[in-house]
N, C-alpha and C positions, 0 to 999 in steps of 0.2 A: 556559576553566574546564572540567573534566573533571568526566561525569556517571559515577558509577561504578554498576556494574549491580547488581542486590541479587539477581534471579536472574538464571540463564544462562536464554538463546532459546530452545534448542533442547528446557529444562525446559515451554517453554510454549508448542511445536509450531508453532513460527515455524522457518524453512530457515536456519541455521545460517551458509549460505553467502551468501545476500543480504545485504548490506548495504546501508547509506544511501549514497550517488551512485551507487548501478548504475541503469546504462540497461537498461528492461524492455520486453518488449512484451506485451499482454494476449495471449493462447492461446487462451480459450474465449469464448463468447458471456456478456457481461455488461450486461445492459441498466441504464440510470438514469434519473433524471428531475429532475436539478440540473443538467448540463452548459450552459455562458452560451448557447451560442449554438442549443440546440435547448429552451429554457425550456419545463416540463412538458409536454414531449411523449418517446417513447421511445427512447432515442440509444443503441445495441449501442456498446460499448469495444472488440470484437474488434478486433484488428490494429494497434490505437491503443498511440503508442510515450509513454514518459515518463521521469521520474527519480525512484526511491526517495529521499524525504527526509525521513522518517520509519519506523519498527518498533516498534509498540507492545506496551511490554511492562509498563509503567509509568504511575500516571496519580496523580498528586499525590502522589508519592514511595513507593505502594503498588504492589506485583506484581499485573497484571491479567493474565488469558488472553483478550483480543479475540478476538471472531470475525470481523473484517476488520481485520488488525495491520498492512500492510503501504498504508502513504503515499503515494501516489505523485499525481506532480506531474507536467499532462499538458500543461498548457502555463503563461502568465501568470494564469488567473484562473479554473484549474479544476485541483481535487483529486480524487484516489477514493480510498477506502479498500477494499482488497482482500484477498484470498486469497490466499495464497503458489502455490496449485494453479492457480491462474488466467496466473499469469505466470512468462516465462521471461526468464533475462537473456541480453543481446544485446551 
């Protein structure tokens, strides 16, 4: 089934060019404190690779501007949501 877009990406400063299944690598230094295997303590993303599998632009059929749009899935059982400035695709 096809989700059809209600706005364009690039109206809502998400990179045009990423999509959902690009392979990413993090760029800058991104600290968290949810990653499974470093549990609240401080785990940098720098150089950590993944797959976009999501771009939020949308969030219960309404147009949002997120300020971290961009999904990514970094292995089985750990997600970030990020900055499109933070990653490049690979």
């Amino acid at each position: 089934m096809a989700v059809e877009m209600l706005v364009e990406p690039q109206k809502l400063g998400v990179n045009a060019l990423m999509k959902v299944g690009d392979r990413v690598r993090v760029v800058q230094s991104v600290v968290v404190y949810h990653h499974p295997e470093h549990r609240s303590q401080a785990f940098d993303l720098e150089g950590s690779e993944g797959d976009v599998v999501d771009i939020v632009t949308q969030w219960q059929g309404r147009p949002v501007s997120a300020n971290l749009p961009v999904l990514v899935q970094f292995n089985k059982k750990f997600k970030a949501h990020l900055r499109e400035k933070e990653l490049e695709i690979i």
